[in-house]
C-alpha positions in Angstrom: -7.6 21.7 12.8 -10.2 19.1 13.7 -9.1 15.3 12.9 -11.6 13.3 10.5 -12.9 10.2 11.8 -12.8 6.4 10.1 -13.1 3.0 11.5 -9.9 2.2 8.9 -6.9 3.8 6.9 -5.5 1.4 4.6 -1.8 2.5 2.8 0.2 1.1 0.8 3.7 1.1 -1.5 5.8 3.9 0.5 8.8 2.7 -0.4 10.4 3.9 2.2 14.3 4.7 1.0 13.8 5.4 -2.5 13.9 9.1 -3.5 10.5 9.3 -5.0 8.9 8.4 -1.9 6.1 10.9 -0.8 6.3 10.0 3.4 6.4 13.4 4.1 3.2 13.6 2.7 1.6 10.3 3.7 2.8 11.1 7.4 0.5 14.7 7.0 -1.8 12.6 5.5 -2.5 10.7 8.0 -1.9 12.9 10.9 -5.2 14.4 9.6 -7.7 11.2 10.8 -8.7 9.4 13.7 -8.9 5.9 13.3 -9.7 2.4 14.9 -7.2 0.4 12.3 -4.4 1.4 10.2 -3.4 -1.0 7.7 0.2 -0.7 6.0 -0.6 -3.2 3.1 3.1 -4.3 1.7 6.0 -2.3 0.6 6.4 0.0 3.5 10.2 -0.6 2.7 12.0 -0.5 -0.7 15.1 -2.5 0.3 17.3 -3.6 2.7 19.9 -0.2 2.6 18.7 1.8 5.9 21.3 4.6 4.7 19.3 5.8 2.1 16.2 6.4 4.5 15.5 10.3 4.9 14.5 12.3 7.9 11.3 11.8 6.8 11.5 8.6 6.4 12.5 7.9 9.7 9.5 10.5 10.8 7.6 8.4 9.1 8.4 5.0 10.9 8.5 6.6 14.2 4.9 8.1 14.0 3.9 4.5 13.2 5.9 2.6 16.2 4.2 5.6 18.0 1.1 4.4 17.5 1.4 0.4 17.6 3.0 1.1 21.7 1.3 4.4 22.4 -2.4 4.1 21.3 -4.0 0.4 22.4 -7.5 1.9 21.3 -5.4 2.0 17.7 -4.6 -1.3 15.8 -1.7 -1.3 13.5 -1.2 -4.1 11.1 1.5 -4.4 9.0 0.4 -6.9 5.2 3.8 -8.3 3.8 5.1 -7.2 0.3 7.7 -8.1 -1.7 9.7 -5.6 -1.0 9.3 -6.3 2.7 10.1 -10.3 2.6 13.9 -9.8 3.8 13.2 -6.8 6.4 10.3 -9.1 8.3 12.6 -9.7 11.5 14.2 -6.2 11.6 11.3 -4.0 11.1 8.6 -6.1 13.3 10.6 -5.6 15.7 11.8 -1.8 15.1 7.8 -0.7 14.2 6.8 -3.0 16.9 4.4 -5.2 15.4 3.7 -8.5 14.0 3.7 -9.0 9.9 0.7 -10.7 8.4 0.8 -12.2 5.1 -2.9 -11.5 4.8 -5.1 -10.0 6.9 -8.9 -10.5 7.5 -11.5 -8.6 10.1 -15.2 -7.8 10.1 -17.2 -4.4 10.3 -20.7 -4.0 9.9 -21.4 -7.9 9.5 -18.7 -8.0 6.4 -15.6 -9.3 5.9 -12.9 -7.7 5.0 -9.6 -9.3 3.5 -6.1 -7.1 3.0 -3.1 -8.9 0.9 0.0 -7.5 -1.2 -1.3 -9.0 -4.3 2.1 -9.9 -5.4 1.6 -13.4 -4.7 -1.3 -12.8 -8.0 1.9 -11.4 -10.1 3.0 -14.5 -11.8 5.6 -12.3 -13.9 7.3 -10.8 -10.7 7.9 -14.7 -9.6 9.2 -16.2 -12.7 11.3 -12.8 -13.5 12.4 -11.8 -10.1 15.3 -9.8 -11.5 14.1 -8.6 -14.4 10.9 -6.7 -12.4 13.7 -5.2 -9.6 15.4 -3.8 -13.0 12.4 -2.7 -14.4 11.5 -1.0 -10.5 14.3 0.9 -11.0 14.1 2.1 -14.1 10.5 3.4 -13.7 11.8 5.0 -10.3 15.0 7.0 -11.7 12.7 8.2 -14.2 10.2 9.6 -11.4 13.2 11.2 -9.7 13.9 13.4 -12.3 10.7 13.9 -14.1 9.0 17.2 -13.5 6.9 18.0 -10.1 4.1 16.6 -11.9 5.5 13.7 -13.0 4.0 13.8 -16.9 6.4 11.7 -18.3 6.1 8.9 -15.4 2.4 9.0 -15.7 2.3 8.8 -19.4 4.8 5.9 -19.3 2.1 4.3 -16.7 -1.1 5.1 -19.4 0.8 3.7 -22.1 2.2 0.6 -20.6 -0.6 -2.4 -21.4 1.3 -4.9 -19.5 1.2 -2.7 -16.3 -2.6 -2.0 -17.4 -3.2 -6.1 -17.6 -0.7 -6.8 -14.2 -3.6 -4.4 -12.6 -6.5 -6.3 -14.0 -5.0 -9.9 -13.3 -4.0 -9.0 -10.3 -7.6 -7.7 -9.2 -9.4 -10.9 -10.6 -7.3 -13.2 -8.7 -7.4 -11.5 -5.5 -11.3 -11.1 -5.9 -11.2 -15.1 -6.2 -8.9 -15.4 -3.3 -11.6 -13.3 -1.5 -14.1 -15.6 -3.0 -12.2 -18.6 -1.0 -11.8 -16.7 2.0 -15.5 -15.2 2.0 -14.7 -12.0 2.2 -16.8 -9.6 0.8 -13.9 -6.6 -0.1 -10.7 -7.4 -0.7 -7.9 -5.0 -0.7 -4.5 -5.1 -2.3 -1.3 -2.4 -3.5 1.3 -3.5 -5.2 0.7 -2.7 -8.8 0.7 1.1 -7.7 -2.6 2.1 -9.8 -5.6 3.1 -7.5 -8.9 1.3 -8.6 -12.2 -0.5 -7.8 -14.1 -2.9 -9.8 -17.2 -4.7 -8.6 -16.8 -8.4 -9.1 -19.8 -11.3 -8.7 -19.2 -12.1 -5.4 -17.2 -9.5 -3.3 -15.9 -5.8 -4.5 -12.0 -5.0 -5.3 -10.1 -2.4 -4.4 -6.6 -1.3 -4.9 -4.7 1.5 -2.4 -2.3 3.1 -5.1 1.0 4.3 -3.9 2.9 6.6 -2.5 5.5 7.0 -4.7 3.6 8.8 -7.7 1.3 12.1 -7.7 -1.4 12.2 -7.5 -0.9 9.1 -4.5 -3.8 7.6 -3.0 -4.9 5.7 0.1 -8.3 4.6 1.3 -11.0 5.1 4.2 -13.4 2.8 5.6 -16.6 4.3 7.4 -19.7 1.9 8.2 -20.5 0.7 4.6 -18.5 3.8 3.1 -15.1 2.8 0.9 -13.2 5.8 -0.4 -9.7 5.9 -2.9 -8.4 9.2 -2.4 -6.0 11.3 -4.2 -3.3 13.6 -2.5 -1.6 15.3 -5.1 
């Protein structure tokens, strides 16, 4: 099967070690493109118990240290996320790269800007406990909803504080952008894929991996995709 080519890959929110994590499916994912820059943007990792990492969890690290010592024509960059903070030593130096709180490049005479967005969630960093409760809950739920995960996703549709999270989180990483002169900014964390078009620079939000359908996005020339891999 013939590889698609992209300048860029940009993933985000594996979790890697909680049991609704799709890296079977992400690893597939990606083993379907060529690319010039993969971009793991912030919770790769969902905490700091290694036992509860799968086979294909651990296929799916390998693949990546694969490519960050294999392939120099490939660049690997790894965006901090909270779930990440305490793993920063261990896992730079398992995956073999360096963690970046943000990240910025140009393409095409643009630049481009790549950052958690949890530094944007004032609620995760005034409630730090209360949001890994909350986590949890949402995830035992996922694991043992349905395939489809209907009751998950209607928990999501309904939730107006996740809804505004999304929409603060956007606006203050589009002024970030702003600061930084970036053009497009990028962020995960609040797990819903979207793009908004602000004044100054356009948004866009990678999704996860840890609900269906999960999402990821491509960069070609001036081409931006969110797609959906049920």
């Amino acid at each position: 099967m013939e590889k698609e080519t992209v300048d860029t890959i940009i993933l985000s929110d594996v979790h890697l070690g909680s049991r609704v994590s799709r890296a079977k499916e992400a690893l597939a994912t990606l083993k379907k493109y060529e690319f010039k820059r993969f971009i793991l943007l912030g919770d790769i990792f969902d905490d700091l118990n290694f036992e509860r990492l799968t086979d294909e969890h651990w296929d799916f690290i390998s693949y990546v240290r694969e490519l960050s010592v294999t392939s120099p024509e490939t660049e690997v960059i790894w965006v901090v996320g909270n779930h990440d903070e305490l793993l920063l030593k261990v896992m730079s130096h398992l995956m073999n790269m360096k963690a970046h709180r943000f990240y910025e490049w140009e393409y095409f005479g643009k630049k481009y800007l790549a950052i958690h967005g949890h530094q944007f969630d004032r609620f995760l960093s005034e409630n730090i406990i209360l949001s890994a409760v909350a986590s949890s809950i949402y995830f035992f739920i996922q694991g043992i909803d349905s395939r489809e995960q209907r009751i998950s996703r209607f928990i999501k549709r309904m939730s107006k504080s996740w809804l505004r999270l999304s929409d603060r989180v956007a606006k203050s990483a589009s002024l970030f952008g702003v600061l930084r002169n970036a053009h497009y900014v990028f962020c995960g964390h609040t797990h819903l894929a979207i793009e908004k078009e602000f004044k100054k620079n356009k948004y866009f939000n990678s999704g996860c991996w840890t609900d269906i359908p999960s999402n990821f996005i491509t960069i070609l020339e001036e081409k931006i995709i969110i797609h959906n891999v049920a």
